[in-house]
C-alpha positions in Angstrom: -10.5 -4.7 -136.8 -9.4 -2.8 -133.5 -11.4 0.3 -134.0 -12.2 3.5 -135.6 -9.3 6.2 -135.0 -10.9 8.0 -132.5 -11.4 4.8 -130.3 -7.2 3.9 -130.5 -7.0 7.9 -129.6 -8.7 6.7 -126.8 -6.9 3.9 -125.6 -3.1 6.0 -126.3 -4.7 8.8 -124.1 -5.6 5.8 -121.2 -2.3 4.2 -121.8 -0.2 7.7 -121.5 -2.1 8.2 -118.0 -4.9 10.6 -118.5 -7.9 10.4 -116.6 -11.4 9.0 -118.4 -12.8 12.6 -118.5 -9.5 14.1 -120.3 -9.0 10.9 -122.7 -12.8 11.5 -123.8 -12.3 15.4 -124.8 -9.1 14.3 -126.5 -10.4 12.0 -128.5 -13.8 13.9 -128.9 -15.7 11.0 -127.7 -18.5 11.8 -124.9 -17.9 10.7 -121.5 -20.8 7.7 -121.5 -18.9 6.3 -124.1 -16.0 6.7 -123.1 -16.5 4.6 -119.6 -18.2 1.6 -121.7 -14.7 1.2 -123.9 -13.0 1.8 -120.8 -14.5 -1.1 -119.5 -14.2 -3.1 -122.2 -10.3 -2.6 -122.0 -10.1 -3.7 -118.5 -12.0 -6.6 -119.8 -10.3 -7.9 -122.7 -6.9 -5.7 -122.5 -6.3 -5.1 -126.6 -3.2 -5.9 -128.5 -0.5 -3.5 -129.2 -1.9 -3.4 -132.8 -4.8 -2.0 -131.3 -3.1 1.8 -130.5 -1.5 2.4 -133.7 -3.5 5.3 -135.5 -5.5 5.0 -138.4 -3.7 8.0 -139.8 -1.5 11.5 -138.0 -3.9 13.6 -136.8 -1.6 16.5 -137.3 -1.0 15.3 -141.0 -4.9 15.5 -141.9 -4.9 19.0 -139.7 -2.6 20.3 -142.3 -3.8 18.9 -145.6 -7.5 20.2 -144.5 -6.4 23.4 -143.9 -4.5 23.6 -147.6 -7.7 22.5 -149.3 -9.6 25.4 -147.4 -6.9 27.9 -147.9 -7.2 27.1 -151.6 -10.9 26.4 -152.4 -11.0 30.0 -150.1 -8.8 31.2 -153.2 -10.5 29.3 -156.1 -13.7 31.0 -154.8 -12.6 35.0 -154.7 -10.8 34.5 -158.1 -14.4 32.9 -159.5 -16.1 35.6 -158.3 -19.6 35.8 -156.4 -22.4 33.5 -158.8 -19.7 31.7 -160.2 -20.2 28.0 -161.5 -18.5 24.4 -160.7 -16.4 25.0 -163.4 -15.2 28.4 -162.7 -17.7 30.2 -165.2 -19.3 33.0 -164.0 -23.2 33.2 -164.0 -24.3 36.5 -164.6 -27.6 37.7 -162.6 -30.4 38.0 -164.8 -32.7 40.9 -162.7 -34.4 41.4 -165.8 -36.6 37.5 -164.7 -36.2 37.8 -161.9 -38.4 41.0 -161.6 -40.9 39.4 -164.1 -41.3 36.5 -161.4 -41.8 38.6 -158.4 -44.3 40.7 -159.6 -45.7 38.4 -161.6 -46.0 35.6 -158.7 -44.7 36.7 -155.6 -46.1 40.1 -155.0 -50.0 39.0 -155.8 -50.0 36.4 -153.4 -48.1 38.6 -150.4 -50.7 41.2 -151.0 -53.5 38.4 -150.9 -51.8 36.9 -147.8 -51.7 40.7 -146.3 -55.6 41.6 -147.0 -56.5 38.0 -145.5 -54.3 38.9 -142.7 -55.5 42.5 -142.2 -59.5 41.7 -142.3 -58.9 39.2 -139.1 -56.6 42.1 -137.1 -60.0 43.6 -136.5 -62.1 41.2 -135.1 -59.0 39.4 -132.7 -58.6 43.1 -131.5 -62.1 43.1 -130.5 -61.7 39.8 -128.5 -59.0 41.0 -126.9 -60.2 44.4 -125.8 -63.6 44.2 -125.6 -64.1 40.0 -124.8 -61.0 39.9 -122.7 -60.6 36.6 -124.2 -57.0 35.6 -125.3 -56.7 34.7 -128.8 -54.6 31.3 -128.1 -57.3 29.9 -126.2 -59.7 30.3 -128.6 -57.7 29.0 -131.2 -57.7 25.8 -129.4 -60.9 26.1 -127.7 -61.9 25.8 -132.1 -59.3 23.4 -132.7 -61.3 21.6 -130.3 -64.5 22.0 -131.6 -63.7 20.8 -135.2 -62.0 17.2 -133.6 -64.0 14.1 -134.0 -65.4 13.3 -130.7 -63.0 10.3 -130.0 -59.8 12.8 -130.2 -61.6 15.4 -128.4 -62.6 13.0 -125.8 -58.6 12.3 -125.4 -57.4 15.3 -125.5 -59.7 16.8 -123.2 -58.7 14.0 -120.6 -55.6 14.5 -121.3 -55.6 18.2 -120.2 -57.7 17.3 -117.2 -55.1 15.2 -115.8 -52.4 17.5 -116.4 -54.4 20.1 -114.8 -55.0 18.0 -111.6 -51.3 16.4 -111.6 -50.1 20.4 -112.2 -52.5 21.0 -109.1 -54.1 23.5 -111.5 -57.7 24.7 -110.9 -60.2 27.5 -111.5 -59.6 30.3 -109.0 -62.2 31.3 -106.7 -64.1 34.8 -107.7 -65.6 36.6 -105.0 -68.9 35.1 -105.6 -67.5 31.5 -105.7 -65.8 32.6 -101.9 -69.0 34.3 -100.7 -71.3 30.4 -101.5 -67.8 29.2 -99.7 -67.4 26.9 -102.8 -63.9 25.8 -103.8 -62.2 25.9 -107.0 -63.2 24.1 -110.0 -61.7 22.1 -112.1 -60.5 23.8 -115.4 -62.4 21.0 -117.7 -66.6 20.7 -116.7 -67.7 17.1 -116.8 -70.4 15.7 -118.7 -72.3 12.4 -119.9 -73.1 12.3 -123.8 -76.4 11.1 -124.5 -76.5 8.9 -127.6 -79.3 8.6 -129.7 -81.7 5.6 -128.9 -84.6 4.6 -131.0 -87.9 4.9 -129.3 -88.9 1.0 -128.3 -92.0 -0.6 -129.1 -93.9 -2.6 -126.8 -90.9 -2.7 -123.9 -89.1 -4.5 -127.0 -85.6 -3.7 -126.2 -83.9 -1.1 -128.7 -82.3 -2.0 -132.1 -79.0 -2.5 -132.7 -77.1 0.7 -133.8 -73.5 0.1 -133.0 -72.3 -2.5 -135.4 -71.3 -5.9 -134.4 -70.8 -5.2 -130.5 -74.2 -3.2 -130.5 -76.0 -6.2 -132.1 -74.8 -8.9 -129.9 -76.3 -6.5 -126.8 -79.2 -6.6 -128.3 -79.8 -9.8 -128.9 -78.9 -10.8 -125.2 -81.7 -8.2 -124.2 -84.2 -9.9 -126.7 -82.8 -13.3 -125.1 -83.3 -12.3 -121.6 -86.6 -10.7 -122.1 -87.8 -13.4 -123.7 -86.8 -16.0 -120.8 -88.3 -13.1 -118.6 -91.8 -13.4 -120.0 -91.7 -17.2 -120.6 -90.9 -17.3 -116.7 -93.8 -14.8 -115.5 -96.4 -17.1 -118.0 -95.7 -20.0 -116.6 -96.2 -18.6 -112.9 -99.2 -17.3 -114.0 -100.3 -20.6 -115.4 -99.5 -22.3 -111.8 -101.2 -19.7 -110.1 -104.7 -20.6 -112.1 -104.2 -24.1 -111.7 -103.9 -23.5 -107.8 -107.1 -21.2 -107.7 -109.8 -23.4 -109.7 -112.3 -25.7 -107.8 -110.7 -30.3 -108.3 -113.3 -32.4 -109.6 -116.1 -33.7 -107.3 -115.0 -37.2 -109.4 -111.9 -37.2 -108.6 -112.2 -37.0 -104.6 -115.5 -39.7 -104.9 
């Protein structure tokens, strides 16, 4: 109702005159929360009911340190591999063998060939590429990611780059043009695949739903487009032929 034991621990230390900082570390509460309770007490100032103690600290100290002491004891009489229930378990090495070499040693031979037939080739980047093998590993980690990850992660590291004020140093022949440093990530445009058009028809939908409503506003407006340029052309025949000698009598 009043708290958990290390909260009225708190509010004895208060009460006996202790500063915040010394009541926390006595009652092995942090600081934060310590200050929050504090001012929670000046608040709503708690009943006396409110300091007496769960239990004696000193009391629990004691009985803790007995069970220790004794399970300490239980445990060196048992012996090492013993049981819950005191019986010892004897090691069977004869098993345990059979399942090493059996299961364990195949595969950490396996996992040492694999491991030995790419020590070559990295070596080879290293020394004779120059290339460090972390960067690579991601440059490929990369590489495999569909393009909308890639696309994010890639951004991503450019603006880390440019908030890091991290850039490309210039070589000797970069400072000989007198160009500056370039960024760390090129930038490109993807082309995406269009389908050739027929008769300036405008290209058919390939990107689902939003790609299909484009299109059909391009069929729309070309369609108003040509309407428009017949109908000039119409009025500009009508203006160029001769009126009927009829008509003006």
């Amino acid at each position: 109702m009043y708290g958990s034991q290390q909260l009225r621990l708190l509010r004895r230390a208060i009460r006996d005159g202790l500063s915040i900082k010394n009541a926390a570390e006595q009652a092995g509460m942090s600081l934060a929360e310590a200050r929050l309770h504090h001012a929670d007490y000046l608040k709503n100032p708690p009943p006396a009911e409110a300091f007496q103690l769960l239990y004696d600290p000193a009391t629990l100290t004691a009985t803790c340190r007995k069970d220790a002491i004794m399970a300490n004891a239980q445990r060196k009489e048992d012996g090492e591999g013993s049981g819950i229930s005191g019986e010892y378990n004897r090691p069977d090495a004869k098993s345990a063998i059979k399942i090493y070499k059996s299961e364990i040693a195949p595969k950490k031979e396996h996992i040492s060939t694999i491991t030995g037939d790419l020590s070559d080739p990295y070596k080879r980047i290293k020394d004779d590429c120059n290339f460090p093998r972390k960067i690579l590993d991601l440059l490929f980690q990369l590489y495999d990611m569909e393009d909308a990850k890639r696309d994010h992660w890639m951004l991503a590291f450019r603006l880390g780059c440019e908030e890091l004020n991290l850039s490309v140093p210039r070589d000797l022949v970069s400072i000989a043009e007198g160009k500056d440093g370039e960024s760390p990530i090129p930038t490109n445009e993807r082309e995406r695949p269009r389908l050739v058009t027929v008769d300036g028809a405008p290209d058919k939908p390939d990107d689902g739903e939003i790609g299909r409503q484009k299109w059909l506003q391009k069929a729309e407006e070309k369609a108003a487009a040509d309407a428009a340029k017949a109908e000039a052309e119409d009025a500009d025949q009508a203006d160029s032929e001769p009126l009927d000698e009829t008509e003006d009598a």
